[in-house]
ChimeraX commands (.cxc) that place a marker at each C-alpha (Angstrom):
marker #1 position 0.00,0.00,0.00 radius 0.5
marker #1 position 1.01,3.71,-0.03 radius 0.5
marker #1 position 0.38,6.95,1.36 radius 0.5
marker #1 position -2.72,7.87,-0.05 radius 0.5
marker #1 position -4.04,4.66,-1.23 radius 0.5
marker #1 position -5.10,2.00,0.93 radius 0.5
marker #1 position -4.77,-1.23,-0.97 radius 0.5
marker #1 position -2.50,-4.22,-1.49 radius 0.5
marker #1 position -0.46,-4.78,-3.96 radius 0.5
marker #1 position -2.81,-6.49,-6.65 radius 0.5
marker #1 position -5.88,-5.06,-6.07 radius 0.5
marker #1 position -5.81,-2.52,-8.75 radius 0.5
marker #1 position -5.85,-3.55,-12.12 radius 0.5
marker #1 position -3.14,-2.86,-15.09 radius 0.5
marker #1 position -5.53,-0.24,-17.11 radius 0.5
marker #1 position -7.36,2.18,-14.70 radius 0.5
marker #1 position -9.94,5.43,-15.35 radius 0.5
marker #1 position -9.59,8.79,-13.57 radius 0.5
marker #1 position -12.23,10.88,-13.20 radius 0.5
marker #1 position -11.77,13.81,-10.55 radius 0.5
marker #1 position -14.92,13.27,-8.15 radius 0.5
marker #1 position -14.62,10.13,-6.39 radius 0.5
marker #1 position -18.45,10.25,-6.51 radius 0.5
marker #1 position -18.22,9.61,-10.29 radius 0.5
marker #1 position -15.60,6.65,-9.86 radius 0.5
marker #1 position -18.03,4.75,-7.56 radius 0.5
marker #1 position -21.09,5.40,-10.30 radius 0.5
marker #1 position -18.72,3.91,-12.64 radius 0.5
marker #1 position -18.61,0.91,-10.63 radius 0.5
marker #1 position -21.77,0.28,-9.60 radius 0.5
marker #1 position -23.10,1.15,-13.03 radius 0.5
marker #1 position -21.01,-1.03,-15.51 radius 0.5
marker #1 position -18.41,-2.92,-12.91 radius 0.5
marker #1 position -19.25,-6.76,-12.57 radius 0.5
marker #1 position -18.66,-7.56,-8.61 radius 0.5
marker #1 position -16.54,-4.07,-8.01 radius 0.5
marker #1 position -14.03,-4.28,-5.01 radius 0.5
marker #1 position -13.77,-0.68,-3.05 radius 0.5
marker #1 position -9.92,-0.68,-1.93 radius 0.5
marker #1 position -9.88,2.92,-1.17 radius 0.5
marker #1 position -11.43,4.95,1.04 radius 0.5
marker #1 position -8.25,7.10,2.45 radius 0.5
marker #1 position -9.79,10.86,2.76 radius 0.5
marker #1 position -12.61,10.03,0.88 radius 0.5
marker #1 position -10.96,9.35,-2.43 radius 0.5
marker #1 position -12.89,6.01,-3.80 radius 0.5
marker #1 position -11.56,3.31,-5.90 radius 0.5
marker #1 position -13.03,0.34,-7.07 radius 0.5
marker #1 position -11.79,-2.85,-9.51 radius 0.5
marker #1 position -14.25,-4.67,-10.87 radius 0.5
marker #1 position -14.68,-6.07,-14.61 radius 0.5
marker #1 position -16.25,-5.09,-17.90 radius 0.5
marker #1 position -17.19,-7.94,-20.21 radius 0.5
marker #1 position -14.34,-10.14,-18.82 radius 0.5
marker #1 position -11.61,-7.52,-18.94 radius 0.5
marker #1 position -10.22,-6.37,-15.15 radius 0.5
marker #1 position -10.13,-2.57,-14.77 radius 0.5
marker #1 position -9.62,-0.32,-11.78 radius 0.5
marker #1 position -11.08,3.38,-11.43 radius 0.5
marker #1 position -9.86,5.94,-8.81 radius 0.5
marker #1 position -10.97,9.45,-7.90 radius 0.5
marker #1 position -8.08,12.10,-8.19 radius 0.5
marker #1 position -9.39,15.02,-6.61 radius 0.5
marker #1 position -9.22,18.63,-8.26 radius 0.5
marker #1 position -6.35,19.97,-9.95 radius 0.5
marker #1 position -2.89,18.97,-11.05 radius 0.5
marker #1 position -1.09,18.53,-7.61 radius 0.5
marker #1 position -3.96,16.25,-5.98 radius 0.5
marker #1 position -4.25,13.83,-9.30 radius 0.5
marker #1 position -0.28,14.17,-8.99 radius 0.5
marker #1 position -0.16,12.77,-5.69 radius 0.5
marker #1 position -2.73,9.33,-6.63 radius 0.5
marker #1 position -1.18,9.03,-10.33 radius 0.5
marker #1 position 2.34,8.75,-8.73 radius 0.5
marker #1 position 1.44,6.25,-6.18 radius 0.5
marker #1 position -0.60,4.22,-8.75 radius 0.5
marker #1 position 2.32,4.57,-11.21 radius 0.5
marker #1 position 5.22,3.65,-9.10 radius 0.5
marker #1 position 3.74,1.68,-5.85 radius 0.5
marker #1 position 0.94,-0.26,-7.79 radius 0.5
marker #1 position 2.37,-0.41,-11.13 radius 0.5
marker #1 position -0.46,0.64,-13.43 radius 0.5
marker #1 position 0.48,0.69,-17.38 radius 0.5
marker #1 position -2.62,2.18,-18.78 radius 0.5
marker #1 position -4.10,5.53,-17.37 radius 0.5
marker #1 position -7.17,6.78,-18.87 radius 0.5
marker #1 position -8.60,10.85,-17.44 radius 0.5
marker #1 position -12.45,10.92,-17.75 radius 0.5
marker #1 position -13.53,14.38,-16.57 radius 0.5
marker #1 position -15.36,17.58,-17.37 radius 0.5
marker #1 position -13.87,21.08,-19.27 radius 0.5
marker #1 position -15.44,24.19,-20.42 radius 0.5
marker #1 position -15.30,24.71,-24.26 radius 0.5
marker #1 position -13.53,27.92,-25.53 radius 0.5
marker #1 position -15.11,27.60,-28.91 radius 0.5
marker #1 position -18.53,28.11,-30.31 radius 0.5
marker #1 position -17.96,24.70,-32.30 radius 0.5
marker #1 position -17.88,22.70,-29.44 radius 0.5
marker #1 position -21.28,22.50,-27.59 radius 0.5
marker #1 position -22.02,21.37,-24.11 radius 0.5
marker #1 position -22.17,17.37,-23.92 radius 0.5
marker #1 position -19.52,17.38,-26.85 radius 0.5
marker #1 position -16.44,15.09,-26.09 radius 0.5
marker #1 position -12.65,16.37,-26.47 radius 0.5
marker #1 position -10.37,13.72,-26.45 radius 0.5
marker #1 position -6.83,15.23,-25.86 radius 0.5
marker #1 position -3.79,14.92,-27.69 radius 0.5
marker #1 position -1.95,17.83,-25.88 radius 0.5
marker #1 position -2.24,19.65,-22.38 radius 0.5
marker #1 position -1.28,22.90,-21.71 radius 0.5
marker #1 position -0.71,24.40,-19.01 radius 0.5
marker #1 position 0.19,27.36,-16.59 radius 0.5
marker #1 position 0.96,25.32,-13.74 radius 0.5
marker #1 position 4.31,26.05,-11.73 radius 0.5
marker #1 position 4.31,21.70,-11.37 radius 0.5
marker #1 position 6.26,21.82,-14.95 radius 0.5
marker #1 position 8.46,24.99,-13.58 radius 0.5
marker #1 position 9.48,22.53,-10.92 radius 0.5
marker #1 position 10.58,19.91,-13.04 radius 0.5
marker #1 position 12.17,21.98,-16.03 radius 0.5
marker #1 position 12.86,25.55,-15.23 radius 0.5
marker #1 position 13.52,27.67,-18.18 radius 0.5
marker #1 position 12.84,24.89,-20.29 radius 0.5
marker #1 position 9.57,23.98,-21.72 radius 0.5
marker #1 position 7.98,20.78,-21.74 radius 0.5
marker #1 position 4.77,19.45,-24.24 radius 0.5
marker #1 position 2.64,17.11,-22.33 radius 0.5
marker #1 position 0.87,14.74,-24.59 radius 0.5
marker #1 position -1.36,11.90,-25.20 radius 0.5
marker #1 position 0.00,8.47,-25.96 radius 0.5
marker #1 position -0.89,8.01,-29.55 radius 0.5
marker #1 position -1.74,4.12,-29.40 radius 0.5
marker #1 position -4.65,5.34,-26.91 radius 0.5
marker #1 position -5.39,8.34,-28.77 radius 0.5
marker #1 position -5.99,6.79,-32.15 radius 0.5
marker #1 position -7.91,3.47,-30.05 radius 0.5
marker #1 position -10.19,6.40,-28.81 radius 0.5
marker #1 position -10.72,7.89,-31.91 radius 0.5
marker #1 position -11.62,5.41,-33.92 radius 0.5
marker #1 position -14.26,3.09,-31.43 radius 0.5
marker #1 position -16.10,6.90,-30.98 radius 0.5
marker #1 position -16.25,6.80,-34.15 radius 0.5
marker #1 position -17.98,3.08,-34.39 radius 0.5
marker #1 position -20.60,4.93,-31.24 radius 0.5
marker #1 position -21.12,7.59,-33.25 radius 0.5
marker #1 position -20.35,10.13,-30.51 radius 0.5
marker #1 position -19.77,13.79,-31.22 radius 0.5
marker #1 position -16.27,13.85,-30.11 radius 0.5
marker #1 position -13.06,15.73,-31.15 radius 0.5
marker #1 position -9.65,15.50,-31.42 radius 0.5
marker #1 position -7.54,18.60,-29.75 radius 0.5
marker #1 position -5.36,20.04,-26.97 radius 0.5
marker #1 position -6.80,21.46,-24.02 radius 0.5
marker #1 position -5.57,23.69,-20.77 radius 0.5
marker #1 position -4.65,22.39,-17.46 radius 0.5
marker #1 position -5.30,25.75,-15.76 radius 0.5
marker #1 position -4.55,25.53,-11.58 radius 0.5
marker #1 position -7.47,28.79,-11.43 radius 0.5
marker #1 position -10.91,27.38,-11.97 radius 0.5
marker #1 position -12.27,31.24,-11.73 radius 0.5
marker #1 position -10.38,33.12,-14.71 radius 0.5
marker #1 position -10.46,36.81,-14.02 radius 0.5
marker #1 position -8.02,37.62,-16.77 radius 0.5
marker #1 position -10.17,35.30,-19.57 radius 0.5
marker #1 position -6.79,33.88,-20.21 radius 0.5
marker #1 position -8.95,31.13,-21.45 radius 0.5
marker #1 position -9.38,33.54,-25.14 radius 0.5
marker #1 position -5.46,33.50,-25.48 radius 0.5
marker #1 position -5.71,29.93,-25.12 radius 0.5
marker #1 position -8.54,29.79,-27.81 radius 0.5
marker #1 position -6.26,31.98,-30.09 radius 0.5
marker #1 position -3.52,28.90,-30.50 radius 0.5
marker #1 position -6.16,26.58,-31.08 radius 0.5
marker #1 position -6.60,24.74,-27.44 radius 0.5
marker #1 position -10.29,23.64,-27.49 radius 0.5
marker #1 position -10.93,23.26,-23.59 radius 0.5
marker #1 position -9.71,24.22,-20.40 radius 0.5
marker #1 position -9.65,21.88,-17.63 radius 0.5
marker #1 position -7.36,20.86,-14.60 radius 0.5
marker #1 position -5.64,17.83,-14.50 radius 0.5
marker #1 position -4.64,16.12,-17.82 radius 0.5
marker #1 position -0.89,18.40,-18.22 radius 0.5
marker #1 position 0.21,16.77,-15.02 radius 0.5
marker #1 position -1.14,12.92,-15.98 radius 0.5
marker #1 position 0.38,13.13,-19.67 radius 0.5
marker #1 position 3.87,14.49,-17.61 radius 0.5
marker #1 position 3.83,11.78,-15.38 radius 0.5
marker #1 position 3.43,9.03,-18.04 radius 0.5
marker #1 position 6.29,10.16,-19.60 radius 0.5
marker #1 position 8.34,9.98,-16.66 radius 0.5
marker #1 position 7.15,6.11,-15.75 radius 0.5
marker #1 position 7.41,5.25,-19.65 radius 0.5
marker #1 position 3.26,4.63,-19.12 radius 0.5
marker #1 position 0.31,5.35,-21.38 radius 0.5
marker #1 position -2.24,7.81,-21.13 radius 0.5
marker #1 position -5.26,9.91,-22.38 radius 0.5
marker #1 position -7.35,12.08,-21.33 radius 0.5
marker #1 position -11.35,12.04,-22.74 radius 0.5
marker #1 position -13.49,14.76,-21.68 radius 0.5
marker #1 position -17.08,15.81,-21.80 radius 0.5
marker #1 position -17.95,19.56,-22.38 radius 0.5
marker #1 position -19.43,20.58,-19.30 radius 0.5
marker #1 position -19.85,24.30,-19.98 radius 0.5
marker #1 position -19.15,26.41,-23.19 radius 0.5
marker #1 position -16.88,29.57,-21.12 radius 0.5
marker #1 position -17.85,31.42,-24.88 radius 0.5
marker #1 position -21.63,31.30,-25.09 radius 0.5
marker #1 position -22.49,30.71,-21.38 radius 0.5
marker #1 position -23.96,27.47,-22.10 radius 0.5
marker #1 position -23.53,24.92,-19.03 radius 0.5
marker #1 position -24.48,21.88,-17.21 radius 0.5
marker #1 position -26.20,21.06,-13.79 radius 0.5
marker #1 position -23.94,19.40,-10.73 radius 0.5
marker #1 position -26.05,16.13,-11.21 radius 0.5
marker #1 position -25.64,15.73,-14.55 radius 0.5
marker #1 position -21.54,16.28,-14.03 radius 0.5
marker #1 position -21.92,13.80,-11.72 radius 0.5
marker #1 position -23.87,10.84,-13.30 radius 0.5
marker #1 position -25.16,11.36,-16.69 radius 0.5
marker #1 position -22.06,11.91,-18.73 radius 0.5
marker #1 position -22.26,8.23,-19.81 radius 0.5
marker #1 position -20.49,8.59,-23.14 radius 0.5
marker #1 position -17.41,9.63,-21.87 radius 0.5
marker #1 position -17.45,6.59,-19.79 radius 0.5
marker #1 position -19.05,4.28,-22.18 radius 0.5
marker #1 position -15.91,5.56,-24.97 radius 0.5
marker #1 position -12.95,5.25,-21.51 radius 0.5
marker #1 position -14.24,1.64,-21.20 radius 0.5
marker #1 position -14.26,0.40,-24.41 radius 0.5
marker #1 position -11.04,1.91,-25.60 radius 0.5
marker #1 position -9.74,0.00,-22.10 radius 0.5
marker #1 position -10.86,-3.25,-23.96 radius 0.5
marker #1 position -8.46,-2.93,-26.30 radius 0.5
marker #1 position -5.46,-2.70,-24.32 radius 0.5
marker link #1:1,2 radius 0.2
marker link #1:2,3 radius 0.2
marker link #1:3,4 radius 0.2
marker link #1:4,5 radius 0.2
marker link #1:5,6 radius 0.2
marker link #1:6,7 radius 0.2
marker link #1:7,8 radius 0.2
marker link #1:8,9 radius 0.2
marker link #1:9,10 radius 0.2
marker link #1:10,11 radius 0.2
marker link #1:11,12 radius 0.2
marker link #1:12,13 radius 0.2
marker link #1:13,14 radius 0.2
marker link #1:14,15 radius 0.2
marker link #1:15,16 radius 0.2
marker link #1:16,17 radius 0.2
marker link #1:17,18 radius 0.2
marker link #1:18,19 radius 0.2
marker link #1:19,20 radius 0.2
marker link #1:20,21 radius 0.2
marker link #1:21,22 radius 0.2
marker link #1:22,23 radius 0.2
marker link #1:23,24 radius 0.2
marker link #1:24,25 radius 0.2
marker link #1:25,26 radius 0.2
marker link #1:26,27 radius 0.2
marker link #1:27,28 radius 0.2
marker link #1:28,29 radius 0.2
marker link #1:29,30 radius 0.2
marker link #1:30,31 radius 0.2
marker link #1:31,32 radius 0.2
marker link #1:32,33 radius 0.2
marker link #1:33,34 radius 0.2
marker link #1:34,35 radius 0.2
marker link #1:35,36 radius 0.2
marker link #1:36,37 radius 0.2
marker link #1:37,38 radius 0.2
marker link #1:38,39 radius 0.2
marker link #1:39,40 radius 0.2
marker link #1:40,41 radius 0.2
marker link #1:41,42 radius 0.2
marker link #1:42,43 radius 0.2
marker link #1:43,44 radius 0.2
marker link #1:44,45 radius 0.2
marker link #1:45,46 radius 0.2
marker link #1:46,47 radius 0.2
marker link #1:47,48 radius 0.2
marker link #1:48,49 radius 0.2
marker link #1:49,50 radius 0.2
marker link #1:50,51 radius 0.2
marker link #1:51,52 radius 0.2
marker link #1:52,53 radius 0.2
marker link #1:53,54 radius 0.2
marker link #1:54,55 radius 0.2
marker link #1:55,56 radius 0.2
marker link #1:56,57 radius 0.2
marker link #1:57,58 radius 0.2
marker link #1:58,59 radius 0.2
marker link #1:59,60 radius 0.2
marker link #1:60,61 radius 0.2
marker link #1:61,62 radius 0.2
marker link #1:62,63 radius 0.2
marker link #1:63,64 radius 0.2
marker link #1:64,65 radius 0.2
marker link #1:65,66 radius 0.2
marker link #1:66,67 radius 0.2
marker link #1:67,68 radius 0.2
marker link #1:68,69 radius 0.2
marker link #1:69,70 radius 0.2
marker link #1:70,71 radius 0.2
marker link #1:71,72 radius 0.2
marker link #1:72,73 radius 0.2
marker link #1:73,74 radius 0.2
marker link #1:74,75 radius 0.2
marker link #1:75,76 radius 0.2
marker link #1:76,77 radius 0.2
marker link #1:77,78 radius 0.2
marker link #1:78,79 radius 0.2
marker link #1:79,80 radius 0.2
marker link #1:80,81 radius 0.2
marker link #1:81,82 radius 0.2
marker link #1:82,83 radius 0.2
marker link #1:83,84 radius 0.2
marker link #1:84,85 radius 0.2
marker link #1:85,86 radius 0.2
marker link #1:86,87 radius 0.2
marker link #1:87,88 radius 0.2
marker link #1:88,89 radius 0.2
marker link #1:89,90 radius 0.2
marker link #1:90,91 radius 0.2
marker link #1:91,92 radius 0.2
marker link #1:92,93 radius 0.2
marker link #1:93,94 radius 0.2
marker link #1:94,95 radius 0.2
marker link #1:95,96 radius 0.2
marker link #1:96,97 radius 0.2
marker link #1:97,98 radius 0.2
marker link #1:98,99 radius 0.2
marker link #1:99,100 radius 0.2
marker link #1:100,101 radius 0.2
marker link #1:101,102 radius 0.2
marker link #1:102,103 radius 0.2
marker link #1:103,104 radius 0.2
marker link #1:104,105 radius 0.2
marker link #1:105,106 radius 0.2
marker link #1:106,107 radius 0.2
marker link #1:107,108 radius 0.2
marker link #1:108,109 radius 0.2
marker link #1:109,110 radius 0.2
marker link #1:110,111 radius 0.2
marker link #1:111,112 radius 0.2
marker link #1:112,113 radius 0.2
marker link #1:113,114 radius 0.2
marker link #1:114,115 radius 0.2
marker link #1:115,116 radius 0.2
marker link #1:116,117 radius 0.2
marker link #1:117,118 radius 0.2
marker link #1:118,119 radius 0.2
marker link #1:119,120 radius 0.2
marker link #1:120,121 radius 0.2
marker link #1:121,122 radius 0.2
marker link #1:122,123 radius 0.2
marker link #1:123,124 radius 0.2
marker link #1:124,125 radius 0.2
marker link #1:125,126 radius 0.2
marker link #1:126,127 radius 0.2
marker link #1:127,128 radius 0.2
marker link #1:128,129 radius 0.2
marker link #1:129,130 radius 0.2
marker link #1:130,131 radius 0.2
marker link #1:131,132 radius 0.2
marker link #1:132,133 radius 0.2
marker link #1:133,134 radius 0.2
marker link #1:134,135 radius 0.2
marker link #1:135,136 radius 0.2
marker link #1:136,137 radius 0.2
marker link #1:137,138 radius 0.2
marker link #1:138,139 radius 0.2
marker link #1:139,140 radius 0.2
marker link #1:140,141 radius 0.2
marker link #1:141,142 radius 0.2
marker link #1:142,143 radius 0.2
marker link #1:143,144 radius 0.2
marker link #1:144,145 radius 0.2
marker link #1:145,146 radius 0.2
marker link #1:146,147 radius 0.2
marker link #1:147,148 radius 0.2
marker link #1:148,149 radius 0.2
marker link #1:149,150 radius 0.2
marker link #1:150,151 radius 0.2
marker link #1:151,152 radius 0.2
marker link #1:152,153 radius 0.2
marker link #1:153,154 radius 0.2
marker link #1:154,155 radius 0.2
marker link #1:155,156 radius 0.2
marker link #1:156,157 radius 0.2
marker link #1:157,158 radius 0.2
marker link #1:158,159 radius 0.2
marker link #1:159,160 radius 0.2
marker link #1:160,161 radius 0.2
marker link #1:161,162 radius 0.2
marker link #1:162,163 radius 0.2
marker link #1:163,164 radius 0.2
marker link #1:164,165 radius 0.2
marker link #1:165,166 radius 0.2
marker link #1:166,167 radius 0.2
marker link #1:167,168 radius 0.2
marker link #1:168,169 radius 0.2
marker link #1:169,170 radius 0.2
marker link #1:170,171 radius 0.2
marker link #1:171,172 radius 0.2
marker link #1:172,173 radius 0.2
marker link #1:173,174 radius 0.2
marker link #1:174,175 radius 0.2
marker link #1:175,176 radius 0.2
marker link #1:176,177 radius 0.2
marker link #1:177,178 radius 0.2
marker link #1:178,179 radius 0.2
marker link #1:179,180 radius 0.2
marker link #1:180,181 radius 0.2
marker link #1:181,182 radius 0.2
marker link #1:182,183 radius 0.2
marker link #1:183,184 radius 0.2
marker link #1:184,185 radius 0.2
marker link #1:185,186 radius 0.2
marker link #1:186,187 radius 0.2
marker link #1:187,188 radius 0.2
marker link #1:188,189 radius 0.2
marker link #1:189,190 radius 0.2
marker link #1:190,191 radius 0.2
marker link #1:191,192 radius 0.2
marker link #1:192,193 radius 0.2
marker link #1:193,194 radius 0.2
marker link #1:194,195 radius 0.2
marker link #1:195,196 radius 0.2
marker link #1:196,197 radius 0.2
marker link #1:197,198 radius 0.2
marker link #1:198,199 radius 0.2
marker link #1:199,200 radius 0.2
marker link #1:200,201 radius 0.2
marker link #1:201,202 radius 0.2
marker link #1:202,203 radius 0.2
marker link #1:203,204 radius 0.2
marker link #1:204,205 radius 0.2
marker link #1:205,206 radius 0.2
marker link #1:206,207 radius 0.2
marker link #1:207,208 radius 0.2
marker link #1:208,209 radius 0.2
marker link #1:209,210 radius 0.2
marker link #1:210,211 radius 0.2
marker link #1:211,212 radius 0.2
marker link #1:212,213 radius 0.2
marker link #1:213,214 radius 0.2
marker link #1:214,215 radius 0.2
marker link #1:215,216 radius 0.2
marker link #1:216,217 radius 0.2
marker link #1:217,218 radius 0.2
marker link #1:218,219 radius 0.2
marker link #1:219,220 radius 0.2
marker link #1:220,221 radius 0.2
marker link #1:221,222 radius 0.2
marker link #1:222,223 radius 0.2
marker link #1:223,224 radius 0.2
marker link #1:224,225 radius 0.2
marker link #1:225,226 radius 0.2
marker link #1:226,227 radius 0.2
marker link #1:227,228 radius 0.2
marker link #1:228,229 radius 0.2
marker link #1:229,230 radius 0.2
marker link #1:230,231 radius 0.2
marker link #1:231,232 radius 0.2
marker link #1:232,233 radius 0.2
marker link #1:233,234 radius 0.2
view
């Protein structure tokens, strides 16, 4: 076990989802888990294996923001030896194109955290998307016929954007702003491990449009449905 994870070695599969509420990882268990095992309940953050049509997969809350999903992704990376990490979360659309309930599937992360300052100073560092998940992803939304997207997004540490830095990001073609997928892609590339980040459009920062808590919470089924199935594959 490790700090902030609670389980023994073996209990969490290769191939594991992340979404950020720990509410949403035990909906994903109880809804398409067969016989899910909770093996963490440290500070609330929930995680659950189970298995979906025969294949073993894990799914673990990560909390808010790059230095809380930094803290479980490391542990599950180097204590529990996960290969496969798959980020299913919410982001607000910078661009009129991409409506609420739309799906982003990332192939970049920016960011403005000082997490990548830490690691490379004056250098600069591209987090991004392994491509053997990325084109997986792709392709079976494709076969679901999901409205989904291909393009880099923000991991922005400020969740209330007084400087709409969010319409510089639009200018060089990032599509939405979230929190957490800079620091997952990073770490990946530090434990040689795959990972992707797939993302429903929670609220459009452009037009105003947006989404109720509940339906953040439980009814973004796509984005689960596509995080799943591309986990089949691996």
């Amino acid at each position: 076990m490790s700090t902030h994870i609670n389980a023994p070695k073996g209990a969490i599969a290769d191939t594991i989802l992340l979404p950020g509420d720990p509410l949403r990882a035990k909906f994903i268990a109880e809804t398409f888990f067969e016989n899910p095992v909770c093996y963490n309940e440290v500070r609330g953050m929930l995680g659950y294996t189970g298995t979906y049509k025969g294949k073993r997969i894990s799914v673990q809350g990560t909390g808010m923001g790059q230095p809380s999903l930094s803290i479980y992704v490391h542990e599950l990376f180097a204590d529990y030896g996960v290969k496969n990490a798959i980020r299913i979360g919410t982001c607000g659309s910078v661009s009129e194109k991409v409506p609420v309930k739309s799906i982003i599937i990332a192939n970049a992360a920016c960011s403005d955290s000082c997490l990548l300052n830490q690691r490379f100073g004056n250098l600069h560092f591209a987090p991004t998307s392994d491509f053997e998940l990325l084109d997986k992803a792709w392709h079976k939304s494709q076969e679901m016929g999901l409205n989904a997207i291909v393009a880099p997004v923000a991991s922005s540490d400020r969740f209330y954007d007084d400087n709409n830095n969010w319409k510089l990001w639009k200018k060089y073609g990032v599509a939405g702003i979230e929190m957490e997928a800079a620091e997952l892609f990073t770490l990946a590339h530090e434990f040689d491990r795959k990972a992707l980040a797939i993302l429903t459009v929670s609220d459009n920062i452009a037009t105003g449009e947006a989404t109720t808590a509940e339906e953040r919470q439980t009814t973004f089924t796509d984005m689960m449905k596509l995080a799943l199935e591309t986990a089949l594959e691996l």
